[in-house]
ZADO-509490 format. One record per residue: residue in three letters; x, z, y of N, C-alpha, C in turn. Coordinates in pm, whole numbers, padded with zeros to 5 digits, always signed. Atoms other than C-alpha are relative to their C-alpha. Example, Ala and Ser with C-alpha at 12.3 -4.5 7.8 and 13.67 -1.06 7.14 Angstrom:
<sites>
ALA+00089+00000-00119+01230+00780-00450+00090+00000+00120;SER-00082-00006-00119+01367+00714-00106-00077+00073+00109;
</sites>
This chain:
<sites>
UNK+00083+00000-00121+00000+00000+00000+00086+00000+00126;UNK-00097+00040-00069+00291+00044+00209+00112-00093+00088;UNK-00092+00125-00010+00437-00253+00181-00108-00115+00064;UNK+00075+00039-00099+00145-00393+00275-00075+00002+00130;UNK+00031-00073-00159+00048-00245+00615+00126-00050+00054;UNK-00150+00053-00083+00412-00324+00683-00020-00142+00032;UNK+00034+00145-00021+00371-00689+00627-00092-00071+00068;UNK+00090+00037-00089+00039-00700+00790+00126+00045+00169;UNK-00074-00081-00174+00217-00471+01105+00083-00148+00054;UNK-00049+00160-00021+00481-00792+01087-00028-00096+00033;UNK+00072+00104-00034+00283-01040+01119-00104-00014+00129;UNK+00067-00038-00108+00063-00913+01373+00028+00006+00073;UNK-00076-00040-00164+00316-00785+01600+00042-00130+00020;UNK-00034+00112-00044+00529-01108+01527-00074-00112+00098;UNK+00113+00088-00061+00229-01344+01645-00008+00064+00179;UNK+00042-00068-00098+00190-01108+01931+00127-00058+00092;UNK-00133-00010-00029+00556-01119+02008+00035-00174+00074;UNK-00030+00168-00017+00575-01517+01984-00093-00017+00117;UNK+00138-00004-00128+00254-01563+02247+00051+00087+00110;UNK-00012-00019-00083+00389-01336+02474+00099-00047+00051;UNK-00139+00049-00085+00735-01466+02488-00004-00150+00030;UNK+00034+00168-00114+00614-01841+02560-00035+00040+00116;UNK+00095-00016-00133+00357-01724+02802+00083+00064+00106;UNK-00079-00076-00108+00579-01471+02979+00143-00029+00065;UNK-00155+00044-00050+00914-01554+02923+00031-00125+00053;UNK-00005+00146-00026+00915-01915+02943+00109-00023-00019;UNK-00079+00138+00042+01112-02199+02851+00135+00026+00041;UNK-00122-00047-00131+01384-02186+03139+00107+00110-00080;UNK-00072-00155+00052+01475-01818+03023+00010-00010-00167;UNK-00048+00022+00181+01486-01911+02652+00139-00065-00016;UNK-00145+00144+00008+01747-02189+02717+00114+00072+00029;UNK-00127-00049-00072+01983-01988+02957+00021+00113-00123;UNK-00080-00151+00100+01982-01668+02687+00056-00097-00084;UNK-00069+00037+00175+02087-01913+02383+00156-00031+00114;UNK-00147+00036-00017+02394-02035+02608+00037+00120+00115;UNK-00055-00097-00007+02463-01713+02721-00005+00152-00073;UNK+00039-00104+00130+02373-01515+02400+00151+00069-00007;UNK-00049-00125+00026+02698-01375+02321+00034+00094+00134;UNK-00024-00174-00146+02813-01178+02687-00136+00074-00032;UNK+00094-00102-00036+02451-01081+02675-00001+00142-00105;UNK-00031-00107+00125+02480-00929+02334+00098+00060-00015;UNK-00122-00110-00027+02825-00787+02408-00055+00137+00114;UNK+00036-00098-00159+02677-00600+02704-00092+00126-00041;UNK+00073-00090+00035+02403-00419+02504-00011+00030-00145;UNK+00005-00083+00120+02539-00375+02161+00045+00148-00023;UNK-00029-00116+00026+02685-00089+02213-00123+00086+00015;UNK+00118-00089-00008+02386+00104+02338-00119+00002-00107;UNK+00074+00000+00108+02207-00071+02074+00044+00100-00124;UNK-00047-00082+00129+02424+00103+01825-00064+00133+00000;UNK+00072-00142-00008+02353+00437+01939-00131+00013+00020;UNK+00180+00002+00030+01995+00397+01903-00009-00003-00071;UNK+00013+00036+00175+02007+00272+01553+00044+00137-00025;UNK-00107-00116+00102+02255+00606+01478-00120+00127+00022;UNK+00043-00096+00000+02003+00813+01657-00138+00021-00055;UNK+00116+00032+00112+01672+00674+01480+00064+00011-00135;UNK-00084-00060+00180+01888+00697+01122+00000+00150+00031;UNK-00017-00183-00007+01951+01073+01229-00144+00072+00008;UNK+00112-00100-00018+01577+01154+01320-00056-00059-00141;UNK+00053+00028+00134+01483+00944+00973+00027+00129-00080;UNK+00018-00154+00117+01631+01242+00803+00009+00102+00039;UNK+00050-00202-00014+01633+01558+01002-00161+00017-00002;UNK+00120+00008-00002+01273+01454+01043-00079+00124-00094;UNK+00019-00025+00153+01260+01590+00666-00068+00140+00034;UNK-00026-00166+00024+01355+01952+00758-00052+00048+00127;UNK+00031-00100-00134+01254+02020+01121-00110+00087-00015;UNK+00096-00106+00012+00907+02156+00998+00056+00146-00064;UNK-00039-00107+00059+01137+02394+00775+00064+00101+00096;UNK-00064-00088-00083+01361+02503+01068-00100+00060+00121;UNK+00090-00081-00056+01082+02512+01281-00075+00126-00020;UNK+00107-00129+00059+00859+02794+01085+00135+00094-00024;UNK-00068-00081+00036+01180+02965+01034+00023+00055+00168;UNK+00003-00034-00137+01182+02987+01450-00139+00053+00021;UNK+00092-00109+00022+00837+03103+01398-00116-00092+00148;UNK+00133+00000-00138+00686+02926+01772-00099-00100-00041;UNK+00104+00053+00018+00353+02833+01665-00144-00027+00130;UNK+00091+00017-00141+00117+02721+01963-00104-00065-00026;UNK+00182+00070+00010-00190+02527+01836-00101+00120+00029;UNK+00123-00060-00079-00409+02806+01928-00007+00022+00143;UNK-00013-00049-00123-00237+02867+02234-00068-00138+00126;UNK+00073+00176-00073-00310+02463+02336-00148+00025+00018;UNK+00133-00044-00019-00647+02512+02231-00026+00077+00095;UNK+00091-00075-00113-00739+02802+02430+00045-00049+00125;UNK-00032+00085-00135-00575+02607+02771-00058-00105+00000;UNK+00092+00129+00029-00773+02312+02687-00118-00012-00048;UNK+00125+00079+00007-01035+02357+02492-00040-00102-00071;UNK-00004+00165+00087-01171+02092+02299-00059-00128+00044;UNK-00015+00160-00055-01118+01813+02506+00003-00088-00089;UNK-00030+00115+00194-01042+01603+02173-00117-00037-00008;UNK+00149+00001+00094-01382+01675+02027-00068-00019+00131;UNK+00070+00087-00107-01525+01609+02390-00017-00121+00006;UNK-00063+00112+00017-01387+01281+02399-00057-00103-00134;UNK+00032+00048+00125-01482+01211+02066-00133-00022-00009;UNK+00185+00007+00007-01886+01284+02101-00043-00174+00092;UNK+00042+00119-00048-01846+00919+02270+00090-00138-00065;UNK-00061+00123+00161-01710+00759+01927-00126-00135-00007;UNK+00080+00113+00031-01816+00406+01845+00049-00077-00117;UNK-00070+00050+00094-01688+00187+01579+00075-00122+00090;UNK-00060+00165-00034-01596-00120+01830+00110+00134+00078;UNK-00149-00051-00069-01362+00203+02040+00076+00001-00114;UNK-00089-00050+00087-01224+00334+01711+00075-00120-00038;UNK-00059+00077+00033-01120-00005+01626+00118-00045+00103;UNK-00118+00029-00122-00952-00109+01977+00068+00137-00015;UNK-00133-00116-00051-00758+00242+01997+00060+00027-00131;UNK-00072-00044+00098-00678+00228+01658+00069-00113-00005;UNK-00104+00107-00026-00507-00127+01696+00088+00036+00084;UNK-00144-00035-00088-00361-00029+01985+00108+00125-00030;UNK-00098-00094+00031-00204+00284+01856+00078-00085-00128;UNK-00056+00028+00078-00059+00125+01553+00057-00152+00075;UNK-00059+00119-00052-00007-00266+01682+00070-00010+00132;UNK-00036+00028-00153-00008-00262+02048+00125+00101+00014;UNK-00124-00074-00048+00232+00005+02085+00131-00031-00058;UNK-00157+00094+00006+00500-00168+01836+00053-00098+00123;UNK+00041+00113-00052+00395-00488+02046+00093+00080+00161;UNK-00083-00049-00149+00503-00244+02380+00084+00040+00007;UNK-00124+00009+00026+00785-00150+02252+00121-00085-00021;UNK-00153+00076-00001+00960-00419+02149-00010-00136+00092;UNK-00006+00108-00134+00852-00686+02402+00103-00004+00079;UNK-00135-00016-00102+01046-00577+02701+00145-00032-00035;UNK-00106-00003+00036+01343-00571+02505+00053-00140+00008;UNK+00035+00121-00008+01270-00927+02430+00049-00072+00170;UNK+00052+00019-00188+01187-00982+02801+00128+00001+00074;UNK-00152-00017-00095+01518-00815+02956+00116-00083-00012;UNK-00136+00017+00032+01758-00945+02711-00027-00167+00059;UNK+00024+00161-00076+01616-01300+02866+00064+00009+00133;UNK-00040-00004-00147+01729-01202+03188+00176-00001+00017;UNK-00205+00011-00046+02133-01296+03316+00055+00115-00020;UNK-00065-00173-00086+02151-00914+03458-00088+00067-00125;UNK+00032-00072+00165+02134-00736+03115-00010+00138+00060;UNK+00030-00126-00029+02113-00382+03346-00134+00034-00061;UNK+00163-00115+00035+01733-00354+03286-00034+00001-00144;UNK-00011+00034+00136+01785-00421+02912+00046+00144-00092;UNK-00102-00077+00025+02076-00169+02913-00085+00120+00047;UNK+00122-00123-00006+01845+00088+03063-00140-00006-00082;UNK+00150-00036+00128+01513+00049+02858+00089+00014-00159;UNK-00027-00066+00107+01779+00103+02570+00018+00136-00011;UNK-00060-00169+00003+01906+00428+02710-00133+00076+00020;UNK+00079-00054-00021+01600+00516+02810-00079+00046-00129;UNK+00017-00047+00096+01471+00488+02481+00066+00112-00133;UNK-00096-00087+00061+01778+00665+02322-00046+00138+00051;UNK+00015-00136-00039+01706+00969+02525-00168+00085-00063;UNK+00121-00045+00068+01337+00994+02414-00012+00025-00133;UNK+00005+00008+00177+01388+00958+02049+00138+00138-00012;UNK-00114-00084-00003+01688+01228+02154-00067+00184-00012;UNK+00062-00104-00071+01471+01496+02362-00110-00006-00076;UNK+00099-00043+00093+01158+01450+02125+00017+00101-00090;UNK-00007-00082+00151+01257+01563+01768+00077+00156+00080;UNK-00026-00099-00052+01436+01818+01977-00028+00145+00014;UNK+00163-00066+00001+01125+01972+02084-00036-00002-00105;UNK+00070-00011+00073+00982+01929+01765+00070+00127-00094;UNK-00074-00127+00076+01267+02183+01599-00109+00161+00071;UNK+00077-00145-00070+01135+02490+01832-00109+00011+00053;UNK+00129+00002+00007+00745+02416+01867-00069-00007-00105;UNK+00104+00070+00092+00489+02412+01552-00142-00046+00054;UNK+00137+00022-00071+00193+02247+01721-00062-00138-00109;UNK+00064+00076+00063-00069+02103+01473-00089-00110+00083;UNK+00034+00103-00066-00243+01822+01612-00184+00037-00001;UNK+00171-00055-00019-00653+01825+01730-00063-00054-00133;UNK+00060+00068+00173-00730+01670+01325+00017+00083-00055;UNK-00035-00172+00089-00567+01958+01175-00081+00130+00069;UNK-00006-00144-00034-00739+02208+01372-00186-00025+00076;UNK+00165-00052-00078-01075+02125+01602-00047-00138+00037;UNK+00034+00111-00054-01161+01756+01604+00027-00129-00117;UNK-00021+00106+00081-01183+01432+01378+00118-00096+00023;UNK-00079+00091+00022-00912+01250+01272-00062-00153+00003;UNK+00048+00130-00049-01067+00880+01356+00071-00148-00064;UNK-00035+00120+00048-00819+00664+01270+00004+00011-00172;UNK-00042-00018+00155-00720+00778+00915-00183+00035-00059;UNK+00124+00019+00015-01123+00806+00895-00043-00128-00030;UNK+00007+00169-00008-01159+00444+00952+00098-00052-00049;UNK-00078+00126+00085-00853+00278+00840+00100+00127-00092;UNK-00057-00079+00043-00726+00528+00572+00192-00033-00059;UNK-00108+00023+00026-00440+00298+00485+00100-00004+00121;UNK-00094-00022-00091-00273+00349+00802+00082+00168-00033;UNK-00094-00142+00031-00165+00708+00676+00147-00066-00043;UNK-00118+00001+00024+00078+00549+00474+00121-00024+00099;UNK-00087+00055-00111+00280+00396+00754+00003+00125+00103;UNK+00008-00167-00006+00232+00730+00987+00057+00088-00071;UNK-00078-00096+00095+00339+00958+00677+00138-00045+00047;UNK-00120+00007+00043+00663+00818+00706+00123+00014+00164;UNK-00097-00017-00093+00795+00848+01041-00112+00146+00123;UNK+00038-00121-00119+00544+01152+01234-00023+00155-00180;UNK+00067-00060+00065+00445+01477+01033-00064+00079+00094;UNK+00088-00025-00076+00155+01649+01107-00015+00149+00109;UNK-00072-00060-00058+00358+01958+01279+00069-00060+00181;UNK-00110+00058-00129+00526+01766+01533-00115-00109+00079;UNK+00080+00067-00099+00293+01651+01825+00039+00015+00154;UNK-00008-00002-00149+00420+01786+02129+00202+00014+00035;UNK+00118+00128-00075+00542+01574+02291-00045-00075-00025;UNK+00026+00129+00026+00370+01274+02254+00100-00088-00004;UNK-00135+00115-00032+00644+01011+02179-00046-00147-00001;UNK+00057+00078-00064+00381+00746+02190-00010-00007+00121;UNK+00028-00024-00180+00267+00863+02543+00135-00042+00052;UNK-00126-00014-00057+00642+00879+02633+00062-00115+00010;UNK-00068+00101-00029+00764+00599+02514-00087-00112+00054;UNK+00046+00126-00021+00490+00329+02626+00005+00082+00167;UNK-00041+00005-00160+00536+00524+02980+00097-00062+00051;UNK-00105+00035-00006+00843+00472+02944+00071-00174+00042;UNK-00005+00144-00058+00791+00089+02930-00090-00043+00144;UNK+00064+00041-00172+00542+00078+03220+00051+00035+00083;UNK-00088-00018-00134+00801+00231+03459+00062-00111+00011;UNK-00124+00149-00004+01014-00052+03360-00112-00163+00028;UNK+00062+00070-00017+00758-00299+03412-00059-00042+00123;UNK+00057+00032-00131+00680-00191+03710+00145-00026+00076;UNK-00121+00017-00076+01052-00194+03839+00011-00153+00029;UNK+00028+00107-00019+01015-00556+03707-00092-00057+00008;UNK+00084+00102-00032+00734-00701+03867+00022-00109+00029;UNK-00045+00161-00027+00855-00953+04052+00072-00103-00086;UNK-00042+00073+00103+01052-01091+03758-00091-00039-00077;UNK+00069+00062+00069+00773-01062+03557-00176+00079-00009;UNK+00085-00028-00072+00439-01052+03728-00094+00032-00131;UNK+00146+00017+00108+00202-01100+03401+00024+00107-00111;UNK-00046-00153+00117+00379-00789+03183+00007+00114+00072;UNK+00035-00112-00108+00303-00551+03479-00176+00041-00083;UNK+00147-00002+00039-00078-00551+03436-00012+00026-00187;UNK+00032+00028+00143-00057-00593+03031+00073+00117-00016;UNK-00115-00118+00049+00228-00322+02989-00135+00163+00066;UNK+00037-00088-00067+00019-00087+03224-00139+00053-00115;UNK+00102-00034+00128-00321-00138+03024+00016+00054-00152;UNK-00057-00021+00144-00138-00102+02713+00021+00138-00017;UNK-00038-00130+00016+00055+00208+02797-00153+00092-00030;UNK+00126-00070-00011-00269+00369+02927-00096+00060-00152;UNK+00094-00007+00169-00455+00265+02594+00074+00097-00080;UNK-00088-00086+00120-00193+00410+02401-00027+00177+00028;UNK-00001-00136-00061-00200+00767+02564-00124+00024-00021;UNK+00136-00033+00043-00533+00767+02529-00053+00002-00111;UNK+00102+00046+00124-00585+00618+02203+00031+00152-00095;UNK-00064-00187+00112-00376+00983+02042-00094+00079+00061;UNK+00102-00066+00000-00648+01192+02193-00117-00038-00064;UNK+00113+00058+00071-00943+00991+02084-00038-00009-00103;UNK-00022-00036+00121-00796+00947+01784+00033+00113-00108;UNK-00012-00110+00034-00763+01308+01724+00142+00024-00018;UNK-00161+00014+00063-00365+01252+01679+00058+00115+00121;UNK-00080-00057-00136-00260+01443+02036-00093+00067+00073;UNK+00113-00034-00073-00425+01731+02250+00095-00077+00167;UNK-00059+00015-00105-00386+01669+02614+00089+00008+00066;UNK-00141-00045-00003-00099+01891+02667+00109-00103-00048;UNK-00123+00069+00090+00109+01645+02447-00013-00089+00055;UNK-00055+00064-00046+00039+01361+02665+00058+00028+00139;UNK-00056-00010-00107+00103+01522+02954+00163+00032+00018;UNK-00127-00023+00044+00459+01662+02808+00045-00182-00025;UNK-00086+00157+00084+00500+01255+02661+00034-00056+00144;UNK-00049+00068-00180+00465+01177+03083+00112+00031+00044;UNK-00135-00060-00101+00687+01422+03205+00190-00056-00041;UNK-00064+00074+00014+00903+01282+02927+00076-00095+00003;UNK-00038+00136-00031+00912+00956+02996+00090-00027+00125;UNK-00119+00007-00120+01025+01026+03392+00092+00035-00063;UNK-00083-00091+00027+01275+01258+03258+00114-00106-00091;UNK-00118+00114+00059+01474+00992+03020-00011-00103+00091;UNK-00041+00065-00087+01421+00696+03295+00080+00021+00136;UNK-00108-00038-00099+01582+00881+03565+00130+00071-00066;UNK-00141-00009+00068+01851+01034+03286+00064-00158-00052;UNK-00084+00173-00019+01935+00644+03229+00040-00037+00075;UNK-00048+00017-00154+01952+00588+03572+00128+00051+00055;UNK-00128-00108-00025+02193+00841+03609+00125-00043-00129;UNK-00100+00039+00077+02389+00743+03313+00097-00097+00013;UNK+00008+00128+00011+02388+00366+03306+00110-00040+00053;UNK-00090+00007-00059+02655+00342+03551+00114+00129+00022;UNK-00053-00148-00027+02858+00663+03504+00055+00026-00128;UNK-00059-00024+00127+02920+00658+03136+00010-00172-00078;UNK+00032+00126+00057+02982+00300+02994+00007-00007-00154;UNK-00011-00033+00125+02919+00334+02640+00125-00154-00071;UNK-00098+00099+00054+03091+00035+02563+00172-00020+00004;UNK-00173-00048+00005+03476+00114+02643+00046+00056-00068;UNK-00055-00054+00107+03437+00310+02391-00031-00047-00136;UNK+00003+00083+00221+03312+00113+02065+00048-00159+00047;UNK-00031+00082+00012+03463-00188+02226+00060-00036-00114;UNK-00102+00018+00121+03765-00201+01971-00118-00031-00143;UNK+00066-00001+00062+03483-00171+01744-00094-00157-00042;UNK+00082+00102+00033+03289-00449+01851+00064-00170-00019;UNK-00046+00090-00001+03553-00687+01899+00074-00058-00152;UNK-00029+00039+00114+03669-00658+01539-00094-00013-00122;UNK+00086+00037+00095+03364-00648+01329-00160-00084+00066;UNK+00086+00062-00042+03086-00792+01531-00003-00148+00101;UNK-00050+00122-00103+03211-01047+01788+00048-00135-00074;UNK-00001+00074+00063+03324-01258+01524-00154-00096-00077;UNK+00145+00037+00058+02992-01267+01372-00098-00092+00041;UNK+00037+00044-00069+02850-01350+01664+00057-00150+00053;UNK-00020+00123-00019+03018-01640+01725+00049-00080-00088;UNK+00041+00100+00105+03014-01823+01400-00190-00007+00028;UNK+00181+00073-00044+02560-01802+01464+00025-00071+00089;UNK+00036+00054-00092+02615-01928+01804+00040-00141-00085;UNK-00048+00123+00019+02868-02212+01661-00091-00086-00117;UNK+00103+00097+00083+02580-02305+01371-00100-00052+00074;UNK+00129+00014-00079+02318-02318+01629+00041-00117+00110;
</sites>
């Protein structure tokens, strides 16, 4: 079942992916990245690396944080509740089957779809800075999340005072879910966080790219919303996934130019990857 949700997810996003990058990126900007593919990809493999090292690292502390967590003991789902309330189950008394379906696409599709667009998007652009920041930016969130998730136990509004929705309706989405959230670790929102995360950057680039302003914005929105609705997130957790999101785009900001990650895995990249890279270009 796994394998299939994946393959659907693939296909879905891909399609998504292809349609936006005609429509948005255009032609022009396709051409100039292939004959300037490798600088661009020298410029942001390094940061890429440390993203990959730090998604491999939350793949498996993931495992144990609920263990180290309960051994720290801070349990807060009642404490959320009583500051909130059951906003969730508010929210919810205006269930439909045509919302549950849009916020349950968008939490599972659209938010791959807002994630990896931009990336798409930037690395099209000459000036690989805003590329190089929506990586760090993402590095820091996937950094400062699981983080939080060691010294908070906060069950989510499904576990505790409100319908689970999506796994109601599409039960095979658990599998995919099971494998990268458990049901301990909600606050912060790292949905909320990270699709903020892309609408800051979206909005930085408007003028580059007028038609992924508006779409990124709706998207985020949906997304943040769709984890309450969907019983996945109380309020608190998107408001922590906001504060988030500033909080790693202005620590990129601050980085980006101040630490160059690349001076230091150069040696690295020039002997096992740079080669690589230019035998594809020379088949292509």
């Amino acid at each position: 079942m796994l394998l299939r949700v994946l393959v659907q997810l693939t296909l879905v996003v891909g399609f998504m992916l292809a349609v936006a990058t005609v429509w948005l990126v255009g032609r022009n900007r396709l051409v100039r990245t292939r004959n300037e593919f490798p600088s661009r990809l020298r410029s942001i493999v390094p940061i890429g690396i440390v993203l990959v090292v730090v998604l491999l690292v939350n793949s498996v502390v993931r495992q144990f944080i609920p263990d180290v967590s309960w051994m720290i003991g801070w349990e807060l789902t009642w404490t959320f509740f009583e500051i909130e309330g059951n906003l969730v189950g508010w929210i919810q008394r205006y269930e439909t089957p045509a919302l549950t379906a849009y916020f349950s696409f968008v939490y599972v599709y659209g938010y791959a779809f807002l994630l990896i667009f931009p990336v798409v998007a930037y690395f099209a652009l000459s000036e690989t800075k805003p590329v190089r920041l929506l990586l760090t930016a993402y590095t820091i969130n996937y950094t400062v999340g699981p983080l939080i998730y060691v010294f908070f136990i906060v069950y989510g509004p499904r576990n505790f005072a409100a319908e689970g929705l999506l796994y109601d309706a599409y039960p095979r989405y658990q599998h995919l879910t099971g494998e990268v959230n458990r049901n301990t670790n909600v606050f912060p929102s790292l949905h909320t966080s990270l699709s903020v995360t892309v609408a800051i950057f979206a909005y930085r680039t408007r003028e580059v790219y007028r038609g992924w302003y508006p779409i990124a914005l709706v998207l985020a929105g949906s997304v943040a919303f769709s984890t309450m609705y969907l019983g996945i997130h109380w309020a608190i957790d998107v408001v922590a996934g906001v504060a988030l999101a500033y909080l790693s785009v202005h620590a990129a900001d601050a980085l980006i130019d101040r630490w160059d990650v690349y001076e230091h895995l150069e040696p690295y990249y020039e002997r096992y990857v740079a080669p690589s890279v230019g035998r594809l270009v020379d088949r292509r």
